[in-house]
C-alpha positions in Angstrom: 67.0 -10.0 -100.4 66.2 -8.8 -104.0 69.8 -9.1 -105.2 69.7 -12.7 -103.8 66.0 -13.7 -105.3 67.8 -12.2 -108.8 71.2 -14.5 -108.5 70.2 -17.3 -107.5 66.3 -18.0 -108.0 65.4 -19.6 -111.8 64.9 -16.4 -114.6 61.3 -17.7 -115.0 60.3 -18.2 -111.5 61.5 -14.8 -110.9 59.9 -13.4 -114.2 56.3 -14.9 -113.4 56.7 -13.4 -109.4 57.2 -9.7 -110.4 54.2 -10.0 -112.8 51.9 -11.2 -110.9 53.0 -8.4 -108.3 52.6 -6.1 -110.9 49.4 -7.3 -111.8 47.8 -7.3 -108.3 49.5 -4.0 -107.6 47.6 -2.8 -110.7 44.5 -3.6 -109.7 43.3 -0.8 -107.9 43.6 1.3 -111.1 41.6 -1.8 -113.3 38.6 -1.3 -110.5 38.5 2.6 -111.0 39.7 2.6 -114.8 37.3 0.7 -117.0 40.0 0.8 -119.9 41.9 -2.4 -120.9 44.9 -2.9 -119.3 47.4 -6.0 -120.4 47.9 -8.6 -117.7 51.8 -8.6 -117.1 51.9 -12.6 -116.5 50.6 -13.3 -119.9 51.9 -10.8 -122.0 54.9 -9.8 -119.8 54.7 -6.0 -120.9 56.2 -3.3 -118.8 56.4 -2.1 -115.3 54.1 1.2 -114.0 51.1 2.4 -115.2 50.2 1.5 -118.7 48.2 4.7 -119.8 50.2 7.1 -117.7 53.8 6.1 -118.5 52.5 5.0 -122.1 50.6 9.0 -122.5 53.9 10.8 -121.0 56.6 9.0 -123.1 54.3 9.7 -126.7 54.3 13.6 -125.1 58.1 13.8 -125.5 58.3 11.7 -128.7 55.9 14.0 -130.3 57.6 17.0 -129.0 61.2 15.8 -129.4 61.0 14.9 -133.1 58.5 17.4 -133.9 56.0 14.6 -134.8 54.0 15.3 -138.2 50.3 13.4 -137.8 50.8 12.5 -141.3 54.5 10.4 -140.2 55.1 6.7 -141.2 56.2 5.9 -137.5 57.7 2.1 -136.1 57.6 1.1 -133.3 61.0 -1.2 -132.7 59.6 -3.8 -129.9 56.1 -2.5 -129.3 54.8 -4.6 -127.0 51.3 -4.9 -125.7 50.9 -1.1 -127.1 51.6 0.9 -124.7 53.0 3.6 -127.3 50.7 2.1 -130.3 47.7 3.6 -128.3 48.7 7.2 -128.3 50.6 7.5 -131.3 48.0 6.2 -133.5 45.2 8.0 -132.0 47.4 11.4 -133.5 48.0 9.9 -136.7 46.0 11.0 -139.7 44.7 9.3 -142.6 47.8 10.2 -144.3 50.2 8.3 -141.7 51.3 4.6 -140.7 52.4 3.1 -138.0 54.2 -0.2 -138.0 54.9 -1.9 -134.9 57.0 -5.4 -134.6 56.9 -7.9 -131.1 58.3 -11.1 -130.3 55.4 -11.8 -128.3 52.9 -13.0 -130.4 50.2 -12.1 -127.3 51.2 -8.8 -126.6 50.2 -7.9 -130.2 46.8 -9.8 -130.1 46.4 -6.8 -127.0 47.8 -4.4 -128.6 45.6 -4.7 -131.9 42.6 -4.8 -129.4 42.8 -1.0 -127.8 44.4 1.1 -130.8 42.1 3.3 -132.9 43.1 4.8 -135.7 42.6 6.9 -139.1 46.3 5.7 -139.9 47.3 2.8 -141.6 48.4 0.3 -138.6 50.0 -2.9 -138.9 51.6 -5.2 -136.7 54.2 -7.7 -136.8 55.1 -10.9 -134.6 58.9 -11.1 -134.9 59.5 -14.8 -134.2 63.0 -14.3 -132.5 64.4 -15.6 -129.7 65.4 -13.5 -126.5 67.0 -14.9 -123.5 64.7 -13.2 -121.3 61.6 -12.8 -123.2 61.4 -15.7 -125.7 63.5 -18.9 -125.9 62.9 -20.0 -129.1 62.9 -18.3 -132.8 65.6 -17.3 -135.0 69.0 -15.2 -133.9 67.4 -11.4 -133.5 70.7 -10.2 -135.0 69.4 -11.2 -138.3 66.1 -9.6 -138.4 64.9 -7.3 -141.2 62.7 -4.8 -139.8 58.7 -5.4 -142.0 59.1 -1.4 -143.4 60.8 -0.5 -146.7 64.5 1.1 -147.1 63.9 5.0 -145.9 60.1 4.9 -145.5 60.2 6.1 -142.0 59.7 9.7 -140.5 60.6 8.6 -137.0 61.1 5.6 -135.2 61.0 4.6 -131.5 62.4 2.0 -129.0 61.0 2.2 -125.3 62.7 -0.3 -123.0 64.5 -2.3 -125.8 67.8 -2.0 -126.0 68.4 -2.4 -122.7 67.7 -6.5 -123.1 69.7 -6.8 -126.6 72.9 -8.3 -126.9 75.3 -6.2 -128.2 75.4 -7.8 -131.7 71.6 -7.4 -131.7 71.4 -4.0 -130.6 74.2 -2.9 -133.2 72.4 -4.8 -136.0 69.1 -3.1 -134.7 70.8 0.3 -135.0 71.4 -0.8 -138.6 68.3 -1.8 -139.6 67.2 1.7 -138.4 69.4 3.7 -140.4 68.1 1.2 -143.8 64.5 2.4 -142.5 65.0 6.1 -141.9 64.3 8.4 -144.4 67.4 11.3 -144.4 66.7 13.4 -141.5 64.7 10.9 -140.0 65.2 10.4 -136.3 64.9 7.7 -133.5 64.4 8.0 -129.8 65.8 5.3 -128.0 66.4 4.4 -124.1 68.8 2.5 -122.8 71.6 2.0 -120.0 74.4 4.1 -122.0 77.7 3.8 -119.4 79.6 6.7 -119.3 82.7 7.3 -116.8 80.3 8.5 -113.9 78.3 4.7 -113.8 81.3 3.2 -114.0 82.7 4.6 -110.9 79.2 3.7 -109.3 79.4 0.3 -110.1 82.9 0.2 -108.6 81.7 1.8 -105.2 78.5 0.4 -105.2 76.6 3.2 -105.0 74.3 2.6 -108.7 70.5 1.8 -108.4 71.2 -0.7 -111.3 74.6 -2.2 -110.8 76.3 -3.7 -113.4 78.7 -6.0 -114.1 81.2 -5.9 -117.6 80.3 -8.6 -119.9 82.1 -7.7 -122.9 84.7 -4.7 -123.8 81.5 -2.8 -124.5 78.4 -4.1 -122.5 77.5 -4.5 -119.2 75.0 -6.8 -117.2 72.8 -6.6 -114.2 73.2 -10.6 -114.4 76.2 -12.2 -116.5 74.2 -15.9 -115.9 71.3 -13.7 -117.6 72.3 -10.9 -119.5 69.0 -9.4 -121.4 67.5 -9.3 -117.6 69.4 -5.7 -118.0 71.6 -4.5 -120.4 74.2 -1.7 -120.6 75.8 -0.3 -123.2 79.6 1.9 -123.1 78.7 5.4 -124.5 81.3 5.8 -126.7 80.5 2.4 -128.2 76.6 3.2 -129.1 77.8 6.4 -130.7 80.8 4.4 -132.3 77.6 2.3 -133.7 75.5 5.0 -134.9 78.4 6.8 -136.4 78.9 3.6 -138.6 75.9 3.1 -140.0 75.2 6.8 -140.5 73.1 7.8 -137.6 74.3 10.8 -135.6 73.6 12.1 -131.9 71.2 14.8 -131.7 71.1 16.4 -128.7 72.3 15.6 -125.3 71.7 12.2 -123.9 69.5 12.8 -121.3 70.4 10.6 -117.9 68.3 8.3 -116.1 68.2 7.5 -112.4 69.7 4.1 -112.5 73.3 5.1 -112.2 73.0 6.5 -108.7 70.5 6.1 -105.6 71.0 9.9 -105.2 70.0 10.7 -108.8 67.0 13.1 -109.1 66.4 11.9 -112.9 62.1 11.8 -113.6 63.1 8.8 -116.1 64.9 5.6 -115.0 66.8 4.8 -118.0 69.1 6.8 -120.3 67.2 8.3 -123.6 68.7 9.7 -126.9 68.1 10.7 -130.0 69.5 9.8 -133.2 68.8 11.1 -136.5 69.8 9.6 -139.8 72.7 11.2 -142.0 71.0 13.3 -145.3 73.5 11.4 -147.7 
């Protein structure tokens, strides 16, 4: 019934249904947590619990790149701020954090909850995004609001996997003209490797896929940034080419097989930029 709703029901009829879902599912937490939370049918922000998922994922950032509270962080599509909240709560007076949205609400929330000691700015990035945004310019020619190699570490939750591949390789670009040498990203994604491939063939993947190009795939060809995957080799082909290398395994996520024991649903990586 789901795979039916998805192929054949209008992308914003669906959209609005699974966030008010959200929302009502949610509210048990808003009646015993007294904290803001975003509503998902205004500022269509992400799935699961917004404190929990958003307190867990800064954990491994911080950990993973060996965050200084003194960093100039970005925040590549930061949303409502569910990873603004914790990361500039650690900041210092010495760091920054920059954060850039296409929805114009989802910042007006996100400016609301963060406290900080850091310098914190935010950005409304009037693009266009065929599942978030209709209108605004091509994302492909976006300049990201930070200075050539200004940026300790950088961060993209949830992103990539709704960026079309000429999008998501000039984001990867952008990144590597923002890192400082030896600065790093952590990214997730749907990276296809051989072994999702095979369960997209036999229909055994939680996410299936179909190809859209030599190197992407899509949950929904009539609406590819529902769900975005990427070939492996080609993201690291990317990276390589604008100077950003893999450090690190790529750590899996569950949507690539129902019997998959992954914590995390999507892929996550890091990549760190090349000390020229």
């Amino acid at each position: 019934m789901k795979a039916l709703i998805h192929r054949y029901a209008p992308r914003a009829m669906v959209n609005f249904a699974w966030n008010l879902a959200s929302d009502l599912k949610d509210l048990p937490h808003r009646l015993r947590d007294p904290r803001p939370r975003p509503w998902r049918i205004v500022h269509n922000s992400g799935g699961g619990d917004f404190f929990r998922i958003g307190d867990a994922f800064f954990e491994r950032f911080k950990s993973v790149l060996q965050l200084q509270p003194d960093a100039h962080v970005l925040d590549l599509g930061c949303g409502a701020g569910r990873m603004a909240r914790p990361i500039c709560a650690y900041l210092n007076a010495q760091g920054a954090y920059t954060g850039f949205d296409i929805s114009r609400s989802a910042i007006g929330f996100a400016k609301r909850i963060v406290r900080r000691r850091a310098a914190v700015s935010f950005h409304h990035a009037d693009l266009s995004n065929g599942e978030y945004r209709l209108v605004g310019a091509p994302a492909s020619h976006y300049r990201f609001p930070v200075a050539d190699h200004s940026i300790d570490a950088a961060l993209a939750t949830s992103l990539f996997s709704h960026l079309m591949p000429e999008v998501a390789q000039a984001y990867l670009a952008e990144t590597a003209r923002v890192l400082k040498p030896n600065g790093q990203l952590l990214m997730t994604g749907f990276l296809v490797d051989a072994a999702a491939r095979a369960a997209f063939v036999d229909e055994s993947a939680r996410l299936p896929m179909e190809p859209l190009d030599e190197d992407s795939f899509a949950a929904d060809l009539r609406h590819p940034e529902r769900a975005i995957g990427f070939a492996e080799d080609a993201v690291l082909r990317w990276a390589d080419e604008v100077g950003l290398d893999l450090v690190g395994d790529i750590h899996r996520g569950n949507w690539r097989a129902q019997s998959s024991r992954a914590a995390d649903f999507q892929d996550w990586l890091v990549l760190k930029r090349r000390a020229d």
